[in-house]
N, C-alpha and C positions, 0 to 999 in steps of 0.2 A: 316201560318205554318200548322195547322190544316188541311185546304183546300191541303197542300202538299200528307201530312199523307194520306188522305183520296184518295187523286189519285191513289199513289203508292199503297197502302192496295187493291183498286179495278184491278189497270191493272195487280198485283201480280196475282190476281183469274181468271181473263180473260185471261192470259198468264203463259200457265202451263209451269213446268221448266223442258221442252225439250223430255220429253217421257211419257207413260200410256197407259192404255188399249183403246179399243174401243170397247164400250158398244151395243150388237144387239139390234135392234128395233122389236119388233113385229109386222111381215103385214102378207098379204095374202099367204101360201105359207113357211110361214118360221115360226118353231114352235122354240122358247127359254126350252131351259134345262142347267143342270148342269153338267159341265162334268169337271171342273177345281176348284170344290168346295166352287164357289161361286154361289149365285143363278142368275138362268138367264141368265149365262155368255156366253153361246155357243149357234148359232143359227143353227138349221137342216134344213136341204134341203132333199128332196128326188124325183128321175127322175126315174120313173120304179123302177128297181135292186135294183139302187144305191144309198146309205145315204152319208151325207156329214155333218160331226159338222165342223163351220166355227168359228175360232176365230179369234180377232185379238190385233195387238197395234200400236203406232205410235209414231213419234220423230218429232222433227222440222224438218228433210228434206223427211220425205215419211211414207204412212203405209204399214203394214204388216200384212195378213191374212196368216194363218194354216188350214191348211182343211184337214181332214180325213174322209176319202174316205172309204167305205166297197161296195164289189159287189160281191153275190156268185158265178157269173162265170166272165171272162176274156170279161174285156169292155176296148173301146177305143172310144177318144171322143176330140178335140178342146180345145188349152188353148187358148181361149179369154175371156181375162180378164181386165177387167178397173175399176181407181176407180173415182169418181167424188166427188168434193169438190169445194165447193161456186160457181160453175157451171162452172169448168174447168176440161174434160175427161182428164186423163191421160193411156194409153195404159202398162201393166205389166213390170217392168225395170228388172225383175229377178223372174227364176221361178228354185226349187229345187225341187226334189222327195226326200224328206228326210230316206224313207224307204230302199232307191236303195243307198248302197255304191260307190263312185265314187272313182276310184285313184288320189290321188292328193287334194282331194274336200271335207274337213271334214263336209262342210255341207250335203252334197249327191248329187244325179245325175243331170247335168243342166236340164231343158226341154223346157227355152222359145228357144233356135234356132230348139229343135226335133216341136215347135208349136202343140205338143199333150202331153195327159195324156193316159196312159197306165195303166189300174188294172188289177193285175193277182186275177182271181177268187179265194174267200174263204178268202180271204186275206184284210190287212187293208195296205193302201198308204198315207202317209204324206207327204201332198205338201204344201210347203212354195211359196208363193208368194209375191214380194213386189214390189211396186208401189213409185218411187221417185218423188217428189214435187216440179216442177219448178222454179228458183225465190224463194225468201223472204217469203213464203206465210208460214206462222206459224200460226197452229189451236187454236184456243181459247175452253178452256170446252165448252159443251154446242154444241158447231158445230157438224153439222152432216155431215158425209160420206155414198154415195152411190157405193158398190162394185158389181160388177157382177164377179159371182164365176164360173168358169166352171165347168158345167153337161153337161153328155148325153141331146142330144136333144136342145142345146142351152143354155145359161150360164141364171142364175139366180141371180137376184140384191137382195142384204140383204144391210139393211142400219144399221147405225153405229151410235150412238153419243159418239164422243169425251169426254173421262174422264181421272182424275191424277191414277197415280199407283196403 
């Protein structure tokens, strides 16, 4: 009976209950700040111009990064985006400009069929991106996710550990 307890007590912790953030890694290239008022939460990117705070979270069927976008003039650049987990690429299931009003679309403007990002100079862009999980495959704390973000110049990989709410 004990032995049961102790099962369940461990695959409870190893098996978060269906959503949470996902926590940036520090590497080369990708500086952690605060920008959601937790520390460390937001991971910066920057390609020339361009800055990007890249947040994210996830559920049992996919994750999801946020990225805001600043560029003082008028850039345009490539949504390739993928995320990888326990060493299966997955290619962006849905991609939003959340800055651009869309009719119809209370999230905002599609952009994975436009397959680019558009920044109007001076200005900050809110792109939602999500990434759906094929199959069964439910993240455990602790696991790590590698996303590549699109920038100018080529997308940039920031990696992620899986954490609860």
């Amino acid at each position: 009976m004990k032995l049961a307890i102790l099962v369940a007590a461990m695959l409870a912790a190893c098996s978060p209950g269906g959503r949470g953030t996902l926590e940036p890694i520090a590497s080369a290239g990708v500086e952690l700040t605060s920008t959601h008022g937790l520390p460390d939460d937001t991971a910066r990117l920057s390609a020339g111009d361009v800055t990007a705070d890249v947040t994210g979270s996830w559920t049992n069927t996919n994750e999801t990064v946020e990225v805001s976008y600043r560029a003082p003039v008028p850039t345009r650049f490539p949504l390739n985006a993928t995320s990888t987990w326990r060493g299966q690429a997955v290619r962006a299931s849905a991609a939003w400009n959340r800055s651009a009003p869309a009719a119809g679309n209370a999230i905002g403007q599609p952009l994975l069929d436009r397959g680019r990002i558009e920044l109007a100079g001076g200005a900050t862009a809110t792109v939602q991106i999500e990434f759906a999980r094929p199959g069964d495959n439910r993240p455990a704390i602790g696991d790590e996710v590698s996303i590549a973000v699109p920038m100018p110049g080529g997308a940039r990989t920031v990696r992620f550990r899986v954490a609860a709410e």
